[in-house]
C-alpha positions in Angstrom: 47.0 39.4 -0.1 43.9 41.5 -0.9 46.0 44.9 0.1 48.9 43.8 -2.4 46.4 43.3 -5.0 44.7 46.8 -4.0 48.0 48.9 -3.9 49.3 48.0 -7.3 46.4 49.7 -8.8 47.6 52.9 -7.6 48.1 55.3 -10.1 46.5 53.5 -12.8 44.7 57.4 -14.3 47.4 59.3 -13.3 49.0 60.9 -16.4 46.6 59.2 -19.1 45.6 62.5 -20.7 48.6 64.6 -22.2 46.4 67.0 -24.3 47.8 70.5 -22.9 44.0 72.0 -23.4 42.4 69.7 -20.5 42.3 72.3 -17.4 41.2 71.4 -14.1 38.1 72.5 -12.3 39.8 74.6 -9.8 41.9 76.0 -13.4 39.1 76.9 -15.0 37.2 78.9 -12.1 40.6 80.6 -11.4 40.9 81.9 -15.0 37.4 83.3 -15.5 38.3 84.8 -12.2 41.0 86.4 -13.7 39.3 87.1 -17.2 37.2 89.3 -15.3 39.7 91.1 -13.2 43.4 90.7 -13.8 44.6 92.6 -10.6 42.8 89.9 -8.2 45.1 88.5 -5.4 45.7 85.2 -4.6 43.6 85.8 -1.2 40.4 87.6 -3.0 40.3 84.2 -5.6 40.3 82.1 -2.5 37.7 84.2 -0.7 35.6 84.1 -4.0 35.9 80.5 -4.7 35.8 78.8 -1.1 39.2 77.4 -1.5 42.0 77.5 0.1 45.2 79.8 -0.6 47.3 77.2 -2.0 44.6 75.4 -3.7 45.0 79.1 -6.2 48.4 78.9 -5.9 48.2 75.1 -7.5 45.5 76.2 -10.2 47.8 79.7 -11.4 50.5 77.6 -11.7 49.1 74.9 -13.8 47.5 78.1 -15.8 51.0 79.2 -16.2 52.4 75.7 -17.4 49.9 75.2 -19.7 50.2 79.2 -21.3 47.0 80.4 -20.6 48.3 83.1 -17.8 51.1 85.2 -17.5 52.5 87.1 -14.5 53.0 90.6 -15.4 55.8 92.7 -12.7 56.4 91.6 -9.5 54.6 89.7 -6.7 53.5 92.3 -4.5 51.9 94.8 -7.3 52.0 93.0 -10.2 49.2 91.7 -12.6 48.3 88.4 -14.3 47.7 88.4 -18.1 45.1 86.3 -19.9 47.2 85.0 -23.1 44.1 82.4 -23.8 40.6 81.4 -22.9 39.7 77.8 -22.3 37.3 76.9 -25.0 36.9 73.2 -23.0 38.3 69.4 -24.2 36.2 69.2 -27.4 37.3 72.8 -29.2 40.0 70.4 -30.5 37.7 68.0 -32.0 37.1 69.9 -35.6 40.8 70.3 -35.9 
C-alpha cells in the first residue's frame, strides 16, 4: 500500500514552470560556451564541460526550442548563432 501511495506522486514538478526564460544548468554552460566560440563542436562542449555527447545534444536543442541558438549551414561545417543571452529567471521581474 505504501508503493501505491509513493508512485502516484510521480511527476508532481514536472511541467510546473512554463516561463520560456528558465534554462537549465547544462543550457546555460552550453550557451556561454557557445557565446564565446560559435564554431565549437558538439564533442569539444562535452570535453569542456565533463558531460556526455548527448547530454549537449539535449542542452542545444532546448537552446533551440526556446530561441536563444540557431544553427547556421549544415551539420558537418556549420555554425551555431547566439540570437540571445540568458539574463537568468528574475530579468523578468521589473517587466
Amino acid at each position: 500500500m505504501d508503493i501505491l501511495s509513493k508512485k502516484n506522486n510521480v511527476g508532481v514538478n514536472v511541467g510546473i514552470s512554463t516561463n520560456h526564460t528558465v534554462l537549465s544548468e547544462n543550457a546555460i554552460l552550453v550557451l556561454k560556451a557557445v557565446e564565446n566560440n560559435e564554431r565549437l563542436t558538439q564533442q569539444h562542449i562535452s570535453n569542456d564541460l565533463q558531460v556526455t555527447v548527448r547530454t549537449i545534444q539535449r542542452a542545444l536543442k532546448e537552446l533551440r526550442e526556446k530561441q536563444y541558438i540557431q544553427r547556421i549551414g549544415s551539420d558537418k561545417s556549420g555554425h551555431y548563432k547566439v540570437l540571445k543571452s540568458y539574463l537568468g529567471p528574475d530579468s523578468q521581474k521589473g517587466l
